[in-house]
C-alpha positions in Angstrom: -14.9 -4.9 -20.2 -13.3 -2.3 -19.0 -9.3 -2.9 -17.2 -9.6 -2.1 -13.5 -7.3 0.8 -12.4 -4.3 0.5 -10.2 -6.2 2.2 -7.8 -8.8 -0.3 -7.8 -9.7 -3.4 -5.2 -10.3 -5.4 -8.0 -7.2 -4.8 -9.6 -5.1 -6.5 -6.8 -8.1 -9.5 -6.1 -7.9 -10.3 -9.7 -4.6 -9.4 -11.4 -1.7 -12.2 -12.6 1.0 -12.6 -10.8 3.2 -12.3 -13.4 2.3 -10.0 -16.3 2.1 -6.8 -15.3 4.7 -4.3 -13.7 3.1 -2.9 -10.1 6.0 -1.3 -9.3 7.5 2.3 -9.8 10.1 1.2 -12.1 12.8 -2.2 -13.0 15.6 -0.9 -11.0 18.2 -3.5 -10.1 17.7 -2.1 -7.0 14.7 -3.9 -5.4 15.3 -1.6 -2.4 15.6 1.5 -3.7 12.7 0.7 -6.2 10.6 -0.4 -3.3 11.1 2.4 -0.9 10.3 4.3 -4.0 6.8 3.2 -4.0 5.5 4.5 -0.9 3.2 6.7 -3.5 2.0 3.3 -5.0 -1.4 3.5 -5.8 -2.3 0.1 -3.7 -0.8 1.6 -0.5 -3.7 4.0 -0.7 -6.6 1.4 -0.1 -4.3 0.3 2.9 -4.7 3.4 4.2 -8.6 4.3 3.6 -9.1 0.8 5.5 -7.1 1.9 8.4 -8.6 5.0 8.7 -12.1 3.3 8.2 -11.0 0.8 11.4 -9.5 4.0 13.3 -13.0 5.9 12.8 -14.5 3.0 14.7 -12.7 3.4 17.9 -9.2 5.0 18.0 -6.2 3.1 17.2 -2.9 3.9 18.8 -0.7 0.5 17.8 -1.0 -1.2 15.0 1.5 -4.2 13.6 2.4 -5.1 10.0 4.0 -8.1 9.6 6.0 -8.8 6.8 6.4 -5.1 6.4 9.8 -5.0 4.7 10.9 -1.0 4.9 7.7 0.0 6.6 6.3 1.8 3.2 2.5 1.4 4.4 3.2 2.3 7.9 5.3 5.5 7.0 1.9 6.6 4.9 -0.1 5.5 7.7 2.1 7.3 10.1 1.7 10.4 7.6 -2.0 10.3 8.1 -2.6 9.3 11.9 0.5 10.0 13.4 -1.2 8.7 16.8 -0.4 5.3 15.7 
């Protein structure tokens, strides 16, 4: 069987919790290291299924919660700077 891809859904419904690395790189710097991974591969789906939803109807808020430095929302932003 074939191991899904970062880029994947399946990837993040299915993978441990605590073997593999999903992040740019082991900094000591968790801040630094997360800002970093604006680029991540996962952030990508966010954004397909925010554009899906703004194709709908038109968005012009949205919230995240929990949304630490706002990595998904500056990529969203990037791509429909309306919201």
């Amino acid at each position: 069987m074939k191991k899904p891809e970062l880029h994947d859904a399946k990837y993040w419904i299915e993978r441990p919790l605590n073997s593999e690395k999903d992040w740019i790189d082991d900094a000591s710097n968790w801040v630094e290291s997360y800002i970093l991974s604006a680029n991540h591969p996962h952030r990508q789906l966010i954004l397909e299924e925010v554009c899906k939803l703004h194709a709908e109807g038109p968005l012009n808020k949205l919230l995240e919660i929990g949304c630490n430095t706002g990595a998904n929302l500056i990529r969203i932003h990037e791509i429909l700077p309306m919201i």
